[in-house]
VEXDREN-2710 file (C-alpha; in Angstrom, 1 decimal):
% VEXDREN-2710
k/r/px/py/pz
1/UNK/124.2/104.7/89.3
2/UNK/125.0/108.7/88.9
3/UNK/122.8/110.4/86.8
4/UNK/123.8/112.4/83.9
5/UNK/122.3/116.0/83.5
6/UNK/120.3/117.7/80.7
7/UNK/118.0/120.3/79.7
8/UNK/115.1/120.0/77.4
9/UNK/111.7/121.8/76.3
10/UNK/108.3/121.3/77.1
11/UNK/107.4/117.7/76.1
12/UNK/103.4/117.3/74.3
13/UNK/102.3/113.6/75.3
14/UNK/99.7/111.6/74.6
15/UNK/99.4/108.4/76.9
16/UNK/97.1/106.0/78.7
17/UNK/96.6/106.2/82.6
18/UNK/96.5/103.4/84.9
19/UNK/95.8/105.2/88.6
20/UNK/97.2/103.4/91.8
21/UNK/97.8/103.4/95.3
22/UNK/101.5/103.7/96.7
23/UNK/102.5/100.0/97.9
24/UNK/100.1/98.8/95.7
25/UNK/101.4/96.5/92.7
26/UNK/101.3/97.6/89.1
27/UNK/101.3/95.6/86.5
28/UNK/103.2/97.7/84.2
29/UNK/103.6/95.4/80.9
30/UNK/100.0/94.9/81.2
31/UNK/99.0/98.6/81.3
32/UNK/101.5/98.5/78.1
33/UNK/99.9/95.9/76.4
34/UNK/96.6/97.6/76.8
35/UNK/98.0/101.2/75.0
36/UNK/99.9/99.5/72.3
37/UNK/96.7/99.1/69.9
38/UNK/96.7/102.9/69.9
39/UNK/100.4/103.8/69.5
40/UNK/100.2/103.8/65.5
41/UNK/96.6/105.8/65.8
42/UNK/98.2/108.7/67.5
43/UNK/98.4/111.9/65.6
44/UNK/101.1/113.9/65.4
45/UNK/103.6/111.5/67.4
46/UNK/107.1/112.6/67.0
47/UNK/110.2/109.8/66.6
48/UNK/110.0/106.0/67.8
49/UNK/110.5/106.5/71.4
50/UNK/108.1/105.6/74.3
51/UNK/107.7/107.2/78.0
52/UNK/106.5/105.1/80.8
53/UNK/105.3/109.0/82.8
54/UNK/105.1/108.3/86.5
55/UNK/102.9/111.2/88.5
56/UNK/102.3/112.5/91.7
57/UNK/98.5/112.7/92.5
58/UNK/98.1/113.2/96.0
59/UNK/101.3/112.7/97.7
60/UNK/99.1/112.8/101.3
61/UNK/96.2/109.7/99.9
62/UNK/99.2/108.2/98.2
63/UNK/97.3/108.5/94.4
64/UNK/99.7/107.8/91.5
65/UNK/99.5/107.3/88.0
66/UNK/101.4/105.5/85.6
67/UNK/100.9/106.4/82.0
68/UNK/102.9/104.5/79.0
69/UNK/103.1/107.5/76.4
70/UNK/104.5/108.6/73.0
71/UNK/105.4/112.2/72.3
72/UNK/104.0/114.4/70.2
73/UNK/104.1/117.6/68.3
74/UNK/101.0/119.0/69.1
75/UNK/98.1/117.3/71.2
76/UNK/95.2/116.4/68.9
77/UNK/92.1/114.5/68.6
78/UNK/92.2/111.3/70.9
79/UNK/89.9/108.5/71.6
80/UNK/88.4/109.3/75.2
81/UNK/90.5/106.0/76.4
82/UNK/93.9/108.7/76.2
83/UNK/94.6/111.8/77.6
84/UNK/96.9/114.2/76.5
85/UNK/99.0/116.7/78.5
86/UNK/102.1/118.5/78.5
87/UNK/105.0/118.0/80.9
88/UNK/107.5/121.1/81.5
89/UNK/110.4/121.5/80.1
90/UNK/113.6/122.6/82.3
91/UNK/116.5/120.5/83.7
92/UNK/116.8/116.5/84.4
93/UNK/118.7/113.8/86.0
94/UNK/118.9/111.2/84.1
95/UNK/119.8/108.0/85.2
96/UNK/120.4/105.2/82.7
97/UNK/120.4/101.2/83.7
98/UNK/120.6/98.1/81.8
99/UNK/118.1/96.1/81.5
100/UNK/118.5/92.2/81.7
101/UNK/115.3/90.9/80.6
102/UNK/114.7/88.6/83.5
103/UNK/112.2/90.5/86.3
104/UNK/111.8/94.2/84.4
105/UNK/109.2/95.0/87.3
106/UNK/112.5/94.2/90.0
107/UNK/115.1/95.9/87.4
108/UNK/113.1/98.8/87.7
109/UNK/112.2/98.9/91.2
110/UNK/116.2/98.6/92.3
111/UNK/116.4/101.8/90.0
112/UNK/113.9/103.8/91.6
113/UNK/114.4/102.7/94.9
114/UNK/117.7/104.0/94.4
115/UNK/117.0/107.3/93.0
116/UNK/114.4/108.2/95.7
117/UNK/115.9/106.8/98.2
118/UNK/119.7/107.2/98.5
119/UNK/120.0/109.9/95.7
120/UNK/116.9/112.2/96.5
121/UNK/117.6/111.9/100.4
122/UNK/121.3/113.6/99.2
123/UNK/119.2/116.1/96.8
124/UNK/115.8/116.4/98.2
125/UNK/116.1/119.9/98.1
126/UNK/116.9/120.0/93.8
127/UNK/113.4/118.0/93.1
128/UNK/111.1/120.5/90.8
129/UNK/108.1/118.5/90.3
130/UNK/106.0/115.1/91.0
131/UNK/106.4/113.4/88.4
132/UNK/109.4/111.2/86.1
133/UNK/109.4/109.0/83.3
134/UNK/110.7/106.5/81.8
135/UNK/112.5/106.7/78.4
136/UNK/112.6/104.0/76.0
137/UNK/114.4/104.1/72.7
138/UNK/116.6/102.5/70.0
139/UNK/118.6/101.0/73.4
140/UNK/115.4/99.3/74.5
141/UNK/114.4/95.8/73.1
142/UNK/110.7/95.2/74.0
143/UNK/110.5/92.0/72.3
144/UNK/113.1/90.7/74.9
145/UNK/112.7/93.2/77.5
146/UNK/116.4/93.9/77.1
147/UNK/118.9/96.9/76.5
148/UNK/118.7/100.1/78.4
149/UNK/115.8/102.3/79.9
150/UNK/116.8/105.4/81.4
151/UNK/114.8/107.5/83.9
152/UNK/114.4/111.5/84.1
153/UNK/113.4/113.3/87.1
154/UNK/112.9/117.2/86.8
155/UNK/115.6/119.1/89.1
156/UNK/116.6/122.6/90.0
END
C-alpha cells in the first residue's frame, strides 16, 4: 500500500465522539449507527462524503477519540450530542484500500497497522499532527460495507 500525496485547506467538521483507550476495542459501526440520525440535521454540510476522524488525546494515558463526521462550510448550531471543530489544512498521505465487506473492523486494522507501523517507522520524522481520518465517498458502499475507504495522515 504506498500512499498517494496531496494538499488541501483547513477542513470545518461536525462529528460525534466516541473516547477510548489504546488496545481497547471500538465498535466503530456502532458509534456510526448512533451519528447517522443527525447526518441530514447538520447545517451547512458540504457534499456526500463522511470522515471516520481518528485523534490523539494523550499519547502518554493512551486517550483517543474516534469521531464519524461530515464536513462543513462553516460550524453552526449543533445539538450538544456533536461537536464541531476544525482540522488543519496542509499536506497528506493518503492511502487508499479496498474494502471486501467481510470483517471492515480487520480491513481496517491491516491498513493502519500498516501505515503506523511499517510506513511511519520509515517516515516518523514527516508526521505533522495526532490525528487521521477516514474518507468515505462515492467509492464506499455502506449498505454492503464494500468499495474503497482511503485514509489521510497529515505530513511534512
Amino acid at each position: 500500500m504506498n500512499p498517494t500525496f496531496t494538499t488541501r485547506p483547513d477542513l470545518p467538521i461536525v462529528g460525534l465522539a466516541q473516547p477510548f483507550r489504546r488496545g481497547e476495542a471500538l465498535d466503530g459501526p456502532a458509534v456510526w449507527r448512533r451519528f447517522r440520525p443527525f447526518v441530514e440535521r447538520i447545517p451547512n454540510r458540504v457534499g456526500t462524503h463522511t470522515f471516520g476522524l481518528n485523534e490523539v488525546v494523550d499519547m502518554a494515558a493512551g486517550e483517543l477519540v474516534y469521531a464519524p463526521a461530515v464536513e462543513v462550510s462553516e460550524i453552526g448550531d449543533l445539538p450538544d450530542e456533536l461537536f464541531g471543530k476544525v482540522l488543519e489544512g496542509g499536506r497528506f498521505a493518503v492511502f487508499a484500500f479496498p474494502l471486501a465487506g467481510d470483517d471492515i473492523g480487520a480491513e481496517f486494522r491491516r491498513a493502519y497497522d500498516f501505515i503506523y507501523g511499517a510506513w511511519v517507522q520509515e517516515n516518523r520524522s514527516c508526521l505533522r499532527a495526532w490525528y487521521d481520518f477516514e474518507v468515505y465517498d462515492e467509492r464506499f458502499d455502506p449498505a454492503t460495507l464494500t468499495g474503497e475507504a482511503s485514509i489521510w495522515v497529515p505530513v511534512t
